[in-house]
matplotlib code that plots the C-alpha trace (Angstrom):
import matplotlib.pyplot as plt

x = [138.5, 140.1, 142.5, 140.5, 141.4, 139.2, 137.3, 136.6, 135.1, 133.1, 132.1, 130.7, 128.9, 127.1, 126.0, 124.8, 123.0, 121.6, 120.0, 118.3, 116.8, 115.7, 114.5, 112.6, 110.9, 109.6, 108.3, 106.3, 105.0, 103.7, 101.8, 100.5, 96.6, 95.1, 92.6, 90.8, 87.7, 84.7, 84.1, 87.5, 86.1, 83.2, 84.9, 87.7, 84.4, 82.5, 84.8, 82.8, 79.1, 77.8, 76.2, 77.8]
y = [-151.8, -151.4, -148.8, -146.0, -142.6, -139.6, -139.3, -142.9, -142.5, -139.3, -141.4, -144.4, -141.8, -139.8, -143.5, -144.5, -141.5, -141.3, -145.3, -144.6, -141.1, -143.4, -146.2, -144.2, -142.1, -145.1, -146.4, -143.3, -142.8, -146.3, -145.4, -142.0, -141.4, -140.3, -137.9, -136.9, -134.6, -136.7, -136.1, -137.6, -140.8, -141.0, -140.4, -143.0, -145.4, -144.0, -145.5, -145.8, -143.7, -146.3, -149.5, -152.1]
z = [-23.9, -27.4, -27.7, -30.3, -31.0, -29.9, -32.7, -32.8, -29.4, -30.8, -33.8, -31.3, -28.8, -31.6, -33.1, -30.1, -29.0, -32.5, -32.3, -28.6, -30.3, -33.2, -31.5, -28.9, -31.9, -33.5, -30.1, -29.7, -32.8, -33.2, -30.2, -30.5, -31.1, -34.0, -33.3, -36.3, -36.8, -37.4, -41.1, -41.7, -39.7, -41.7, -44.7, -44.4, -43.4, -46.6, -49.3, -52.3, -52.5, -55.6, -54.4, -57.0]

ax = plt.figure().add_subplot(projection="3d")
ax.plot(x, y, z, "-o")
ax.set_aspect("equal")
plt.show()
């Protein structure tokens, strides 16, 4: 291992911390649910009211 001073060391373990926090938020959030109410389903499905 390199010789690094203390705060170095601080610098490396916050970074790292920070990526697995980061990383681990983006897993979960690209696979949480969506639960929505039903209108807000029929409404994302119900686009455009006029028949062109």
């Amino acid at each position: 291992m390199p010789q690094l001073s203390p705060l170095n060391w601080i610098f490396l373990f916050i970074l790292f911390w920070a990526a697995v926090i980061i990383v681990s938020i983006m897993i979960w959030w690209s696979k949480k649910i969506l639960f929505m109410p039903e209108k807000s389903k029929k409404a994302m499905l119900k686009q455009n009211k006029w028949n062109w």
